[in-house]
C-alpha positions as CSV (number, residue, x, y, z in Angstrom):
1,X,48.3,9.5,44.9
2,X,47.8,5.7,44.7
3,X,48.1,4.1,41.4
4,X,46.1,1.6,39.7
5,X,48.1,-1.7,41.1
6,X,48.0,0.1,44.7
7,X,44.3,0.2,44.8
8,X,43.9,-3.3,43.4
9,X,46.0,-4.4,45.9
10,X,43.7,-2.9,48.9
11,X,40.9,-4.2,47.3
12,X,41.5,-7.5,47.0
13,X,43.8,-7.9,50.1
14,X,47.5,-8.4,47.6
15,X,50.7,-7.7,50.3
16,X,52.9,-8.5,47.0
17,X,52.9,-7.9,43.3
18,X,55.3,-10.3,40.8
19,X,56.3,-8.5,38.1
20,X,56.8,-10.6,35.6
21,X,58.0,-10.5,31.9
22,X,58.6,-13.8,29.3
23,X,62.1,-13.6,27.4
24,X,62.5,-14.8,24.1
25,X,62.5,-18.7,24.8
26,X,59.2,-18.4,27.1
27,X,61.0,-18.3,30.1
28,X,59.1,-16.2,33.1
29,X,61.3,-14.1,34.5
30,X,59.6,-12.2,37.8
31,X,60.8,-9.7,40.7
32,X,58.7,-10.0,44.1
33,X,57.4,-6.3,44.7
34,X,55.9,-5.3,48.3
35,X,52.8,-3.2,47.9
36,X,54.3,-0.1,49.8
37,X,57.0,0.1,47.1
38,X,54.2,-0.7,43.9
39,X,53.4,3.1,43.1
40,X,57.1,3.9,42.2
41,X,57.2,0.4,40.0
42,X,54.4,1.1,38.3
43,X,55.8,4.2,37.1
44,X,59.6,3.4,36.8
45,X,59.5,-0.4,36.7
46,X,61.2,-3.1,38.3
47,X,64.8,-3.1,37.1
48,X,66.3,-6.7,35.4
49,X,69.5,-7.4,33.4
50,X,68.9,-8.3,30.1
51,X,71.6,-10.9,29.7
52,X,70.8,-12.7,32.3
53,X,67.4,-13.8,30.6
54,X,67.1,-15.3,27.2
55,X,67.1,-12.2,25.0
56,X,70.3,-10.7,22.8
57,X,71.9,-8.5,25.3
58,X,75.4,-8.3,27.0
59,X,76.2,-7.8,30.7
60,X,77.5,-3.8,29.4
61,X,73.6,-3.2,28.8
62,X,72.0,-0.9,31.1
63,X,68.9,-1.8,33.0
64,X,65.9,-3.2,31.1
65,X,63.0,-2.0,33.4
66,X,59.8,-4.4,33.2
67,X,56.6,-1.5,33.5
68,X,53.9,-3.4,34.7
69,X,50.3,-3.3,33.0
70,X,47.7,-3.1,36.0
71,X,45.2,-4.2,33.4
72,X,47.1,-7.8,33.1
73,X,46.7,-8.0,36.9
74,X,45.6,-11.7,38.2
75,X,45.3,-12.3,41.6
76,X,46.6,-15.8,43.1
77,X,43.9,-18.1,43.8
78,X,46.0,-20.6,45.7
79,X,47.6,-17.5,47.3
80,X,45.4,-14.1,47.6
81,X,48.1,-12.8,49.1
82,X,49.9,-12.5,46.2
83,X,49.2,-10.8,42.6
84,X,51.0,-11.8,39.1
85,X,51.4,-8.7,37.0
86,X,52.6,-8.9,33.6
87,X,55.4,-6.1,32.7
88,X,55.9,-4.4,29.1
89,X,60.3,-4.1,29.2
90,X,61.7,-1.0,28.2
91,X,65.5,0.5,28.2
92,X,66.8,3.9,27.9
93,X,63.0,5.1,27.8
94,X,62.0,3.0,24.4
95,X,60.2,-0.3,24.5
96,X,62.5,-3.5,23.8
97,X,61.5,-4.2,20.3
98,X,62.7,-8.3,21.5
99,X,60.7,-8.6,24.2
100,X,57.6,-10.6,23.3
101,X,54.8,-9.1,25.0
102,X,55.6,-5.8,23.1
103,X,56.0,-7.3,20.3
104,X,52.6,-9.2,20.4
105,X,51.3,-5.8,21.3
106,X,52.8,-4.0,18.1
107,X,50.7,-6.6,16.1
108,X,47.7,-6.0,18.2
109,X,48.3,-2.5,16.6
110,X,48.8,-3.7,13.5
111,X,45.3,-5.4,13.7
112,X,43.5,-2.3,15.3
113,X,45.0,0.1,12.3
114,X,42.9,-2.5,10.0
115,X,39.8,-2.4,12.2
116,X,40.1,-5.6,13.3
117,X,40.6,-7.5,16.7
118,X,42.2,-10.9,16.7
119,X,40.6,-13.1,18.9
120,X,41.8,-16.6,20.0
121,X,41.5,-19.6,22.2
122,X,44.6,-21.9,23.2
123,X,44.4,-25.5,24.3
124,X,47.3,-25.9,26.4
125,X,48.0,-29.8,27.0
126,X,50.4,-31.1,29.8
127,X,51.6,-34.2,31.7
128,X,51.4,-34.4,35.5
129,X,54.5,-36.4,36.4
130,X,56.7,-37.2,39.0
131,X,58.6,-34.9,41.1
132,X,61.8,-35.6,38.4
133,X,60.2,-35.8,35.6
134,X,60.8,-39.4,34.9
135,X,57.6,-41.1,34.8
136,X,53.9,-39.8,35.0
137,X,52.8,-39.5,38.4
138,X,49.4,-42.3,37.8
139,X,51.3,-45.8,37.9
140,X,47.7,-47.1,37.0
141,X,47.0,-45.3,34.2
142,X,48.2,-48.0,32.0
143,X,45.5,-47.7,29.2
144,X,46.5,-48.2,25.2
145,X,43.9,-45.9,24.8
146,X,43.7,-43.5,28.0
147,X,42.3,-40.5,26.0
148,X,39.1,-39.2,28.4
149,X,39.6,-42.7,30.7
150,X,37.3,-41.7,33.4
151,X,39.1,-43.2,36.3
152,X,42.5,-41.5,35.5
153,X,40.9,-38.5,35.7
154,X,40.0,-39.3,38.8
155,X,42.3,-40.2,40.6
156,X,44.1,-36.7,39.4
157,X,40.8,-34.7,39.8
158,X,41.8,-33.1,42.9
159,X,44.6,-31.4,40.8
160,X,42.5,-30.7,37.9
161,X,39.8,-29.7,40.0
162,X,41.6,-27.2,42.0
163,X,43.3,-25.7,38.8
164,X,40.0,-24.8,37.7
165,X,38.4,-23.8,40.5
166,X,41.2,-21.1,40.3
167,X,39.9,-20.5,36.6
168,X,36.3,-20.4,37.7
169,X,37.6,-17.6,40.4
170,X,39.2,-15.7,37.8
171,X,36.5,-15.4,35.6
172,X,38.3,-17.2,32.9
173,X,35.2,-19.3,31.7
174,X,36.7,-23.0,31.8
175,X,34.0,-25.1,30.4
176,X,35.6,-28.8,30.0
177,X,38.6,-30.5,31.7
178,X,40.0,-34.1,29.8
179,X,42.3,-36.7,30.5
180,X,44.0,-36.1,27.0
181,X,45.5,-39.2,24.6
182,X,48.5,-40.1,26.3
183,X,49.1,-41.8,29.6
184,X,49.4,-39.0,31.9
185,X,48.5,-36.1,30.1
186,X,45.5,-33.7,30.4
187,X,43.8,-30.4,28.8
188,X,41.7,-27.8,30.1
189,X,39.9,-25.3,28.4
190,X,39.0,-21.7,29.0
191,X,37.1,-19.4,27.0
192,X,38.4,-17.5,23.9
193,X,39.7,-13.8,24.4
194,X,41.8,-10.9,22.4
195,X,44.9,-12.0,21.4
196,X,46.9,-10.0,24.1
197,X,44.6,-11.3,27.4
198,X,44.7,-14.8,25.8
199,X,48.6,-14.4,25.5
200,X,48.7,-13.2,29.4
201,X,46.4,-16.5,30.8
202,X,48.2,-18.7,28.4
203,X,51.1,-17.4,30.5
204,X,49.5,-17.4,33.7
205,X,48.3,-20.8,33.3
206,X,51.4,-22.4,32.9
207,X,52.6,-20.7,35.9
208,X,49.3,-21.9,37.6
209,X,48.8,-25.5,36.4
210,X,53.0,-25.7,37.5
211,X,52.5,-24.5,40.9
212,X,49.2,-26.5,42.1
213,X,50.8,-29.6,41.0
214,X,53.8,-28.4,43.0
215,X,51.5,-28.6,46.1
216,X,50.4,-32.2,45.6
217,X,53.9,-33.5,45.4
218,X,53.9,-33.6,41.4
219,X,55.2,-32.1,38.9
220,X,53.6,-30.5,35.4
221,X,55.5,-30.3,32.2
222,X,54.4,-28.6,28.5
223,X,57.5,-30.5,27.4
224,X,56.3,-31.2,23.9
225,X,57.4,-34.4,23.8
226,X,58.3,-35.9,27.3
227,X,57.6,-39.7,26.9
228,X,59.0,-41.4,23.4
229,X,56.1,-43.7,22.8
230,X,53.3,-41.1,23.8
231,X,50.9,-38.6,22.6
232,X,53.3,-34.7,23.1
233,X,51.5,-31.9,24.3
234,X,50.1,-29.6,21.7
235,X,48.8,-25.8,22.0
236,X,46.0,-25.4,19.9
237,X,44.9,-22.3,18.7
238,X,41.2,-21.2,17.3
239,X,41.7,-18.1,15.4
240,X,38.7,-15.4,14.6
241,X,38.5,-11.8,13.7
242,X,36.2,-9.6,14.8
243,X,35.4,-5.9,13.7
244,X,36.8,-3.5,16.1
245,X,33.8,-0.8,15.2
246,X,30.6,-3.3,15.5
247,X,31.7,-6.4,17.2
248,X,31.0,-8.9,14.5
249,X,33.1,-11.7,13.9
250,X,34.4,-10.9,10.2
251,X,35.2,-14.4,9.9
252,X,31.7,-15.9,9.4
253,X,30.6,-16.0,5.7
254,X,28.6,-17.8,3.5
255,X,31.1,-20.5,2.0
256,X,29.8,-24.5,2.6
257,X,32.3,-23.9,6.0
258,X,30.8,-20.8,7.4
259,X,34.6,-18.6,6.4
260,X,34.6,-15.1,4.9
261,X,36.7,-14.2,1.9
262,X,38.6,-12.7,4.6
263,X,39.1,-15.6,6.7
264,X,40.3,-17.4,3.6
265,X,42.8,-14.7,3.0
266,X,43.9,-15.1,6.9
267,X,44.1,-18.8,6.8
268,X,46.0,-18.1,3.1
269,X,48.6,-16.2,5.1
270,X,49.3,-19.2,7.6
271,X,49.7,-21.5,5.2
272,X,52.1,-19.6,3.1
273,X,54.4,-18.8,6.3
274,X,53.2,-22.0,8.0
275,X,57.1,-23.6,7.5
276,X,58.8,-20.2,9.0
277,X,56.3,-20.2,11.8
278,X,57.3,-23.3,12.8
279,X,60.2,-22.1,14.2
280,X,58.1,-20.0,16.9
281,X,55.4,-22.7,17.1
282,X,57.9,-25.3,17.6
283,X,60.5,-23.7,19.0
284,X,62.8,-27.0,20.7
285,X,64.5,-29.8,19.5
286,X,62.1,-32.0,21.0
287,X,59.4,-30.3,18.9
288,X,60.3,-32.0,16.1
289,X,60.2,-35.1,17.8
290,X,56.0,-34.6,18.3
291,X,55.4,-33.4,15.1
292,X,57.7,-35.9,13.1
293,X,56.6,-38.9,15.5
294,X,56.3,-42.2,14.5
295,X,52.8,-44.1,15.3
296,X,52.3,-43.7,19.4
297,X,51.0,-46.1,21.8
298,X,47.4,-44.8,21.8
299,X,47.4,-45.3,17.7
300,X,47.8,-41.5,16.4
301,X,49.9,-38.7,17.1
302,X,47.4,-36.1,16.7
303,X,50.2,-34.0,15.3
304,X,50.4,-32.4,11.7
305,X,53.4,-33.3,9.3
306,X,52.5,-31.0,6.7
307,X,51.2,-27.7,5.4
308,X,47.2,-28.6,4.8
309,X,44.1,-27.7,5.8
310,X,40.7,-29.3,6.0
311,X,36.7,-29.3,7.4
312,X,36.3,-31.3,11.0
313,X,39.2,-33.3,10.4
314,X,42.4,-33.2,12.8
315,X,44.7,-35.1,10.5
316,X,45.7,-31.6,9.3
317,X,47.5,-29.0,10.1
318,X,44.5,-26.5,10.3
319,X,41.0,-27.7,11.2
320,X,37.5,-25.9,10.4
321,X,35.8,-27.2,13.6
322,X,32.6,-24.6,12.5
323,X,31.6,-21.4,11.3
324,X,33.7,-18.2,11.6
325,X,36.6,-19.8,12.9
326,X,39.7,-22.4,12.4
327,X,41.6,-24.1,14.6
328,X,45.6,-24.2,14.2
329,X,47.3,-27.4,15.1
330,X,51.0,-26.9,14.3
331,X,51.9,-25.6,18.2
332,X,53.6,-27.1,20.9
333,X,53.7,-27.1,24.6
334,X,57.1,-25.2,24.4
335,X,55.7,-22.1,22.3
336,X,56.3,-18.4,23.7
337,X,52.5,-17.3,24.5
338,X,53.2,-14.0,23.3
339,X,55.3,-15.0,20.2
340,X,52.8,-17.6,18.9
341,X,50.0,-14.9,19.1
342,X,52.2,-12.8,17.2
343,X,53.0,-15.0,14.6
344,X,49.3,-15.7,14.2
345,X,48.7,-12.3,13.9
346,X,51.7,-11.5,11.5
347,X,51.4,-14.4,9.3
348,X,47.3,-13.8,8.8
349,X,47.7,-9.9,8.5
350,X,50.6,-10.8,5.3
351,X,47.6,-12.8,4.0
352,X,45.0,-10.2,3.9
353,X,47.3,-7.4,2.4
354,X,47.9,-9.9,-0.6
355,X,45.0,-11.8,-0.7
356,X,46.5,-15.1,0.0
357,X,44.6,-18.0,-0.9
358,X,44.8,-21.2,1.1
359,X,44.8,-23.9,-1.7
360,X,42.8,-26.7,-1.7
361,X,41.3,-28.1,1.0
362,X,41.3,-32.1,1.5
363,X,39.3,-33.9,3.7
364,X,41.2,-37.4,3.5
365,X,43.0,-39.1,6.3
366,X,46.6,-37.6,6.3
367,X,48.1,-39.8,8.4
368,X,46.6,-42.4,6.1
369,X,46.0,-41.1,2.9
370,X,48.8,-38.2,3.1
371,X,51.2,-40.3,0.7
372,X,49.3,-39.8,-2.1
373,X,49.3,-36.0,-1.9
374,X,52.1,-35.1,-4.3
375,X,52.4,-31.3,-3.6
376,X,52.1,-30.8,0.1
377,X,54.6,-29.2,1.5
378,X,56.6,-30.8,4.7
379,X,56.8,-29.0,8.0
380,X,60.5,-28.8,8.8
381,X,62.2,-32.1,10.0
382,X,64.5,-30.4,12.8
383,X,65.0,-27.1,14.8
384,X,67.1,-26.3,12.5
385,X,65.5,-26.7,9.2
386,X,62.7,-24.2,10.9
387,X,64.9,-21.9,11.6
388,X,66.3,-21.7,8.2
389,X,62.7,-21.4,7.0
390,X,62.1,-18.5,9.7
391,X,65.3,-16.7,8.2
392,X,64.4,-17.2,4.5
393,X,60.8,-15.8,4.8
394,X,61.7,-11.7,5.1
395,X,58.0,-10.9,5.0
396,X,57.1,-12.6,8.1
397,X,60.1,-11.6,9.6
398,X,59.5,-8.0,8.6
399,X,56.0,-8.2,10.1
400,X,57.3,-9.8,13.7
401,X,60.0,-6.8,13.4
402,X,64.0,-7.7,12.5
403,X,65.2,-7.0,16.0
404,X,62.9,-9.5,17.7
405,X,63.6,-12.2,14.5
406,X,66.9,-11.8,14.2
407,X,67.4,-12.0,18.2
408,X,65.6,-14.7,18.2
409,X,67.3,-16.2,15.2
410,X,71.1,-16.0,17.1
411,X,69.7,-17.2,20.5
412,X,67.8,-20.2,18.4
413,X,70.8,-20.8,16.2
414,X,73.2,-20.6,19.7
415,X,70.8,-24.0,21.0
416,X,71.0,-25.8,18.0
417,X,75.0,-25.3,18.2
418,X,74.5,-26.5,21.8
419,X,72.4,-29.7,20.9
420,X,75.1,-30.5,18.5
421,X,77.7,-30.1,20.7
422,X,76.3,-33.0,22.6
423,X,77.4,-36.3,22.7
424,X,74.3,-38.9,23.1
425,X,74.2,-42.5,24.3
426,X,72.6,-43.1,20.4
427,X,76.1,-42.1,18.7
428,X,78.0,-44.5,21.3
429,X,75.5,-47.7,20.9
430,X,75.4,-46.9,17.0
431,X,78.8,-45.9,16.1
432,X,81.2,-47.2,17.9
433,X,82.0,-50.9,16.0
434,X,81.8,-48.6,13.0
């Protein structure tokens, strides 16, 4: 008897499935499945060695066996042909407690066993550049302050365009594309979802936005800081909660923002772990390089420095854009989708078991006024500093689950050993008349 994928394949006209799971550094990994061989994968699953992606195996590791989830299903707009499929890993008949999509799912549980459904919204920013990476692909989009310049969007619509179109076809509900604050870069939005599908097109649409640029002779990055003197690419996330019984969003309340007492415990339980989730949020040595920036060309970074939180004001870390909702701005381009939602989750659920409160809001300029706030705490300076954050904060790691933190703590630690390792230009032109 056919299964599930089988029939969406004759359906919609799919001759190949890609079975595809993220490892721990947000890598997609995939395996090219014909449909005559898709009933027996969807049962067994399509077979991978562990050690050859990013996750804390050894080559002596038997077969990690991605089991793909027909409900996670996405046909390819650009080719129908094909269908991306998003695979839950398991090994010796458990689940992979590392791998991220199950461990996003374990805190969609998590949720459910409270009655509640986490519900969010990313805004996934990128650069279109050229084929190497070396300069962004618009030579005339020149502007000091290119943020929503008309013609550069433009002259790139038939990119953006098609990318959405795609979106529109999928039913995704994109309602605004930009030309975004640096020279080069754009956003596109989609509508909000559970945590899990919002994981799976955060995923998809890096895939996506990556392979229709491929077609025009460009390239995309989510690099989170490509060009020194620009704007990095930031994922935004807008965090709700919604009752898993009735529907309503358990976030809306009555305060002069529109937030719940349990939306203020939520947001309580960001801040608190906001310097150890940096580590997942920001998870590159070029992160720090966005959210530590200097002034940028356009004037602002747009990037938070510190743990704070405020109304409509995106000099913080966490914005209240309106009722029943926040908006966090501590994420990169480089984030794991299914790790960030996890962390989210993880870090908001820790604040409603102890009633975390979120300190005081301020609704001054940070990146002008932010001196003369005494007791804010600093976001980590370097990959490593949030990693040493991640590992001191038990609770949060607890909540994740130790053998996905403390894989993810070696394979981390292993890239900043690497980074060190290297010897820069910088040390030669500074160091060398010593």
């Amino acid at each position: 008897m056919a299964g599930q994928l089988h029939q969406f394949a004759s359906t919609n006209g799919v001759r190949y499935f890609m079975i595809s799971f993220t490892d721990l550094f947000g890598a997609q990994r995939a395996k090219l499945v014909p449909v005559e061989a898709i009933d027996d994968m969807e049962v067994e699953g399509a077979g991978f060695a562990g050690f050859a992606a990013h996750l804390d195996m050894t080559p002596a590791h038997p077969d990690m066996l991605a089991i793909p989830d027909p409900a996670s299903a996405i046909q390819l707009p650009w080719k129908p042909e094909l269908a991306w499929v998003a695979g839950n890993c398991v090994m010796d008949d458990a689940e992979v407690d590392q791998a991220p999509r199950n461990t996003l799912r374990r805190l969609v549980a998590a949720a459910a066993d409270q009655g509640l459904v986490v519900k969010t919204g990313v805004e996934a920013e990128f650069f279109l550049t050229t084929p190497d990476g070396s300069a962004i692909s618009d030579p005339h989009d020149t502007a000091a302050k290119p943020c929503y310049d008309q013609q550069a969007l433009m002259r790139r619509s038939d990119v953006i365009t098609e990318i959405c179109d795609n979106m529109l076809k999928l039913g995704w509900g994109p309602y605004q594309n930009d030309h975004e604050d640096a020279n080069g870069q754009f956003e596109m939005n989609f509508e909000f979802a559970d945590a899990l599908t919002t994981a799976d097109r955060h995923s998809f649409f890096k895939f996506m936005v990556k392979s229709v640029a491929e077609r025009h002779g460009l390239r995309a990055t989510f690099m989170p800081k490509p060009f020194e003197r620009l704007t990095g690419n930031g994922c935004h996330a807008h965090v709700s909660a919604w009752d898993a019984a009735d529907g309503s969003n358990v976030f809306a309340g009555d305060d002069e923002l529109g937030l719940s007492e349990t939306a203020r415990h939520f947001l309580g339980g960001i801040m608190e772990h906001a310097t150890a989730m940096t580590a997942i949020t920001n998870p590159t040595v070029n992160s720090y390089k966005r959210i530590n920036a200097p002034v940028t060309h356009s004037g602002a970074t747009w990037a938070p420095n510190t743990v704070t939180w405020s109304g409509n004001n995106r000099t913080h870390m966490v914005r209240v854009p309106g009722p029943g909702r926040f908006e966090l701005r501590l994420a990169d381009g480089a984030t794991n989708p299914y790790l960030f939602q996890a962390a989210i989750i993880a870090a908001g659920l820790l604040g409603i078991e102890s009633k975390a409160d979120p300190g005081e809001r301020l609704d001054i300029d940070m990146y002008a006024e932010g001196h003369t706030v005494r007791d804010a705490k600093r976001l980590p300076l370097n990959l490593l500093d949030a990693l040493r954050e991640f590992r001191n904060d038990p609770a949060l790691r607890a909540s994740l689950g130790d053998e996905v933190s403390d894989a993810y703590l070696k394979l981390k630690g292993q890239e900043w050993d690497s980074f060190m390792a290297h010897f820069s230009s910088w040390e030669r032109e500074n160091t060398l008349d010593v």
